[in-house]
C-alpha positions as CSV (number, residue, x, y, z in Angstrom):
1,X,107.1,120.6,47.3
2,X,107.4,119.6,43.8
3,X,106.0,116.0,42.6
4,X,109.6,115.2,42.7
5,X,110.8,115.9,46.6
6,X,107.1,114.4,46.9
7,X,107.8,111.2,45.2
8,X,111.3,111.0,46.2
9,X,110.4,111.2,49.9
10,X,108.0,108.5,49.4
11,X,110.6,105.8,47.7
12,X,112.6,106.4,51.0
13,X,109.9,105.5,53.2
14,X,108.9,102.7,50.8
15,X,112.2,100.7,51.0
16,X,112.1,100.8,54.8
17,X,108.2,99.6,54.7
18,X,109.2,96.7,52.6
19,X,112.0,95.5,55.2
20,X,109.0,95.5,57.6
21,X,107.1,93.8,55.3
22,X,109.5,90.5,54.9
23,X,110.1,90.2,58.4
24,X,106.8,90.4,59.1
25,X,105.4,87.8,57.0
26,X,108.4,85.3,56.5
27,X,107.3,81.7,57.8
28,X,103.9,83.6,58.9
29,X,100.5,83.9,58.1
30,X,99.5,86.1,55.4
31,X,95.9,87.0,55.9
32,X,96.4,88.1,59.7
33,X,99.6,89.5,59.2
34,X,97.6,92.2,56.3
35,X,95.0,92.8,58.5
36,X,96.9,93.6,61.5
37,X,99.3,95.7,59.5
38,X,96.7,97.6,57.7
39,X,94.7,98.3,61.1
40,X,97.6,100.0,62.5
41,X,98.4,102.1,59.0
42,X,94.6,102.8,58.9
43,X,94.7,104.5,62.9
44,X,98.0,106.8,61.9
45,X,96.4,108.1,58.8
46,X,93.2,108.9,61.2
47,X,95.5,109.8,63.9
48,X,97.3,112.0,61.8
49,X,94.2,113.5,60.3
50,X,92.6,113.9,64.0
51,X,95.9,116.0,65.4
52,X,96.2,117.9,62.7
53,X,92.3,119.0,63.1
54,X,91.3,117.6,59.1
55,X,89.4,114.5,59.9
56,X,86.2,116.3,60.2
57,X,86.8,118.0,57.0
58,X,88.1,114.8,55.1
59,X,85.4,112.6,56.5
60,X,82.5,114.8,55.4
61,X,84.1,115.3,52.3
62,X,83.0,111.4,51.3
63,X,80.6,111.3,48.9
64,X,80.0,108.4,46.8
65,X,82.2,109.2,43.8
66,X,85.0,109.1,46.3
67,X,83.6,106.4,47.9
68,X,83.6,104.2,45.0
69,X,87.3,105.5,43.8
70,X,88.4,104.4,47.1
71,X,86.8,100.9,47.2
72,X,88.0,100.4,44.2
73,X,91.8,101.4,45.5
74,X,91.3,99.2,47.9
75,X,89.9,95.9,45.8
76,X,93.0,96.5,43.6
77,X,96.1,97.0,46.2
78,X,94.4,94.1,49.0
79,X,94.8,91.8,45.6
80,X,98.3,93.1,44.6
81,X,99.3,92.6,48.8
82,X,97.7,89.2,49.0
83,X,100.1,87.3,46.3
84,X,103.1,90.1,46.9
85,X,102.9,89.1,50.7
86,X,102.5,84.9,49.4
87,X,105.6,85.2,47.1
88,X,107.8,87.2,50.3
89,X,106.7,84.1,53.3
90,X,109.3,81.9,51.0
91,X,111.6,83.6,48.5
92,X,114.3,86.2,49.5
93,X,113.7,89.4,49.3
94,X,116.6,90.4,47.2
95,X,114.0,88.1,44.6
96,X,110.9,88.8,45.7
97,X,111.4,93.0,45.5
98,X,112.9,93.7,42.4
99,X,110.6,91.2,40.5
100,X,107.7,93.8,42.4
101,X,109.9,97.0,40.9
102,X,109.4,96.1,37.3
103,X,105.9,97.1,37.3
104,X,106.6,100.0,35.8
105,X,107.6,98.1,32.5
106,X,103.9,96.3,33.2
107,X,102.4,99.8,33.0
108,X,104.3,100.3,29.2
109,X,102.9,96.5,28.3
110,X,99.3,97.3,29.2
111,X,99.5,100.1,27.7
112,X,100.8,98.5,25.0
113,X,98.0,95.7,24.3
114,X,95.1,97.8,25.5
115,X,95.3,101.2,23.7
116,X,97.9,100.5,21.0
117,X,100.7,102.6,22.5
118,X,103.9,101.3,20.1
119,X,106.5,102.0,22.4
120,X,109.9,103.7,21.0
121,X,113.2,102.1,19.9
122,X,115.0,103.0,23.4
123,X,111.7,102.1,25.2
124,X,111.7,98.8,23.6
125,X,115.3,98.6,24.6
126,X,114.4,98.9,28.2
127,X,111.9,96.2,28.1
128,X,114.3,94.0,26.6
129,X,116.5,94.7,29.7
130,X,113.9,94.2,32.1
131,X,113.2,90.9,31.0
132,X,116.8,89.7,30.5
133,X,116.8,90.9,34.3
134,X,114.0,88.4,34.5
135,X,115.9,85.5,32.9
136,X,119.6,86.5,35.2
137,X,116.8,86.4,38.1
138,X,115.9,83.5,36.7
139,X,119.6,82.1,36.4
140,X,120.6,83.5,39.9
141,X,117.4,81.6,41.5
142,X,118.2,78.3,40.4
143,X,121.6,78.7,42.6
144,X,119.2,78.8,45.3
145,X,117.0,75.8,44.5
146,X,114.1,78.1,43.0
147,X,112.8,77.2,39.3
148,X,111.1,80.6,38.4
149,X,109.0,78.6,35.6
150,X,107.2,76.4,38.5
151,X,107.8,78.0,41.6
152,X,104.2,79.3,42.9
153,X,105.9,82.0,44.7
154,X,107.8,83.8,41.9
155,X,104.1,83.5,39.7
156,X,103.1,85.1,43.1
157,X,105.3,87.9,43.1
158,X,104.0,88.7,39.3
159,X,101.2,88.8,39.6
160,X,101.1,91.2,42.5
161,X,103.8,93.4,40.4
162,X,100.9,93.2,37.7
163,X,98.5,94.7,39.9
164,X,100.6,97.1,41.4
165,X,100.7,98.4,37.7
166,X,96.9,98.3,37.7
167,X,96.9,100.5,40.6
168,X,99.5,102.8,39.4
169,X,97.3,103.3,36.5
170,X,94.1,103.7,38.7
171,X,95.7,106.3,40.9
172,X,96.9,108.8,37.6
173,X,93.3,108.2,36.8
174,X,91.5,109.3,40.4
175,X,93.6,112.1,40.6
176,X,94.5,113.3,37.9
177,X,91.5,112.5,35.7
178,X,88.7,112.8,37.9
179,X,90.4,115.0,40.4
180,X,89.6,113.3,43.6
181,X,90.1,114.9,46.5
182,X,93.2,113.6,48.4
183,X,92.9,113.1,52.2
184,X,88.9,111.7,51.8
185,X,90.2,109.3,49.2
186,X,93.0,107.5,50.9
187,X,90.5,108.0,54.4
188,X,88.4,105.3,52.4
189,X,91.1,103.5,50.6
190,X,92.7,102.6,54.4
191,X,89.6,101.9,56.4
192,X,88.1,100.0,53.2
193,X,91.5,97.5,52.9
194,X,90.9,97.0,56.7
195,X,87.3,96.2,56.3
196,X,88.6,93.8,52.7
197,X,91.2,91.6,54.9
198,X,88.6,91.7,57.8
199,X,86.1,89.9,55.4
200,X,89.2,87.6,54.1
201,X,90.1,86.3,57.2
202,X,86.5,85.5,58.2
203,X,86.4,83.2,54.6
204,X,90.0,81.8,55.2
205,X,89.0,80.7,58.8
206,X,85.4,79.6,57.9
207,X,86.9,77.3,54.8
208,X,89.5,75.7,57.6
209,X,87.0,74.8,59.7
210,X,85.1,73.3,57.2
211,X,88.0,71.5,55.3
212,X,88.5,67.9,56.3
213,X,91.1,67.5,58.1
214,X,94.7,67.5,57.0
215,X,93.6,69.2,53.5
216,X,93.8,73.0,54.8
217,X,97.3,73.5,54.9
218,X,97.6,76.4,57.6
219,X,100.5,78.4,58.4
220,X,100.4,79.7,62.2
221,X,100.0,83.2,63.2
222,X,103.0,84.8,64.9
223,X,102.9,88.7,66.1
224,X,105.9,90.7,65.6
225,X,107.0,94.1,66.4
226,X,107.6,95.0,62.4
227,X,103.4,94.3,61.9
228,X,102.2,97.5,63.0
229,X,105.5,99.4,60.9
230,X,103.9,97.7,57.8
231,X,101.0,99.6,57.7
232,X,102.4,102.8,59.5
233,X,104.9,103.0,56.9
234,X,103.1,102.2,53.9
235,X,100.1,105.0,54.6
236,X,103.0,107.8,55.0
237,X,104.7,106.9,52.3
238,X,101.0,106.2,50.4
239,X,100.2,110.1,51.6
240,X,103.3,111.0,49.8
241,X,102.7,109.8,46.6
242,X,99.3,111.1,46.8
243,X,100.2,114.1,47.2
244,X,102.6,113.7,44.2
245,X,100.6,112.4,42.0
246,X,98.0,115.2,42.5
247,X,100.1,118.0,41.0
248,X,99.1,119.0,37.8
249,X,100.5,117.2,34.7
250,X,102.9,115.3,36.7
251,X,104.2,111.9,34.7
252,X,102.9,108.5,36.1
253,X,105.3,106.2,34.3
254,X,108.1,108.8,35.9
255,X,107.0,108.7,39.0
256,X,106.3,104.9,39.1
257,X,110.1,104.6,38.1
258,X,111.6,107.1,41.0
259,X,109.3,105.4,43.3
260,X,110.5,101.7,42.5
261,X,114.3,102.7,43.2
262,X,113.4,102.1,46.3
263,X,114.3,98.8,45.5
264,X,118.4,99.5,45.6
265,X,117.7,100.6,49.4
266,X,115.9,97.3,50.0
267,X,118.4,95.2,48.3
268,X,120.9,96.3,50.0
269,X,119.7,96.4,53.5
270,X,117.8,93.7,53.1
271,X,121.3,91.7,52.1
272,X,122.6,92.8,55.5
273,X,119.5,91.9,57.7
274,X,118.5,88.7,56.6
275,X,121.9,87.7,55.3
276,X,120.7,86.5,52.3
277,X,123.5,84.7,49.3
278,X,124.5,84.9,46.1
279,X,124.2,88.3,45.6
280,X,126.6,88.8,42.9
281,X,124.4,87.4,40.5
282,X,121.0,89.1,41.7
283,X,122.7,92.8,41.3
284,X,123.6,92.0,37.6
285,X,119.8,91.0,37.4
286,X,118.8,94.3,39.7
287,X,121.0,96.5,37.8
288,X,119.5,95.0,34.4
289,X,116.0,95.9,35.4
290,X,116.3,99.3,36.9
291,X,118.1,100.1,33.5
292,X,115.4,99.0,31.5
293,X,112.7,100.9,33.3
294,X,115.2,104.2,33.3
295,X,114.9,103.9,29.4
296,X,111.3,103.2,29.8
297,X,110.5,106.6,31.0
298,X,112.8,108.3,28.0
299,X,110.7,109.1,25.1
300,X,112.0,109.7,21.4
């Protein structure tokens, strides 16, 4: 397939994994819920490596250059999941996604401060949109009792966006740049987010129990059939992009773009499932970002 059916493909299976993901972690624990999640993703990709008789080939194909890619992967997207999955326990998900989709216009702004890319007139254009989607998120929150300036949870939902860009970045470079091999770099990139939430859990529970009493706030851990879909979903449609972002000379900012309208799917169906309000209002702010980032990938 071209990096298009590839990437394409992928945005499908990445609006359904974020439906998982807010019904998996609303009013639940973040740490456990990861962990569990990823542990399930991580045994399909090995599964799916095992049946289709590659995991011998993929696992001695490990050296330490793709070891330390893949760490690396890993560092970046648990840190990216951590405040994404913080920001979706509390705000709606018709918030909490599209603010995630506007990484893309991140990438450009990185770009922008760290290697003096001056973006075009239309480019500038779109980020003007994507932050006037921002500000009608911004109006349309307050309807809901959310003030995006002080609510933890929107800065949550940033920052995580912020990072996805970093990783969107860090993914053009392993495989494009230093041509890392495919199925032993996402072999290490799943088992090592297993073996990062692992460690994180063991640190959140060991500062509980330590923490005087009644100055840990704790949120309880409730299992859910969506958990193990997180992770399954996410490493399929991970494996996709991978494979997309492999081919030769294929655009990153592009594919970041196709990739993020996934978001329209999970506006929409996430509208219907958790029967979530004022929605009039958050698809002028949707349709304001995903303009701005459409104009973000046009260059003149």
């Amino acid at each position: 397939m071209s990096w298009v059916a590839w990437i394409l493909t992928s945005a499908v299976f990445l609006a359904l994994y974020d439906l998982a993901k807010k019904a998996s972690v609303r009013n639940n624990a973040v740490i456990p819920v990861l962990l569990c999640s990823t542990l399930f993703g991580c045994a399909a990709y090995l599964s799916g490596l095992a049946v289709t008789g590659r995991f011998a080939v993929a696992f001695a194909s490990v050296d330490g250059r793709v070891l330390t890619l893949g760490i690396l992967k890993s560092l970046i997207v648990a840190a990216s999941w951590v405040f994404t999955f913080c920001a979706l326990r509390t705000l709606p998900i018709t918030i909490a996604t599209p603010i995630r989709a506007s990484s893309p216009a991140l990438v450009f702004l990185i770009a922008l401060f760290l290697y003096g890319e001056v973006p075009s007139v239309v480019q500038a254009l779109g980020m003007i949109l994507v932050f006037a989607g921002y500000l009608t998120f911004s109006w349309a929150g307050r309807h809901e009792g959310i003030d995006f300036l002080r609510n933890r949870a929107v800065w949550c939902a940033v920052i995580g966006a912020i990072l996805s860009a970093v990783s969107s970045l860090w993914d053009k470079y392993v495989f494009q740049v230093a041509q890392s091999p495919i199925e032993p770099t996402q072999f290490v990139f799943q088992v090592g987010l297993v073996a990062v939430y692992a460690v994180c859990l063991v640190v959140q529970r060991g500062v509980a129990v330590t923490a005087p009493v009644g100055e840990t706030p704790t949120v309880r851990f409730e299992w859910r059939w969506t958990i193990p879909l997180v992770g399954i979903l996410l490493a399929f449609s991970d494996w996709l992009m991978f494979n997309g972002v492999s081919q030769p000379g294929a655009p990153i900012s592009v594919m970041a773009l196709m990739r993020r309208f996934s978001v329209a799917i999970t506006f929409v169906l996430g509208a219907l499932f958790f029967h979530e309000t004022n929605l009039q209002r958050k698809s002028l702010a949707l349709v304001l970002v995903l303009s701005g980032i459409a104009l973000l990938c046009l260059r003149f």
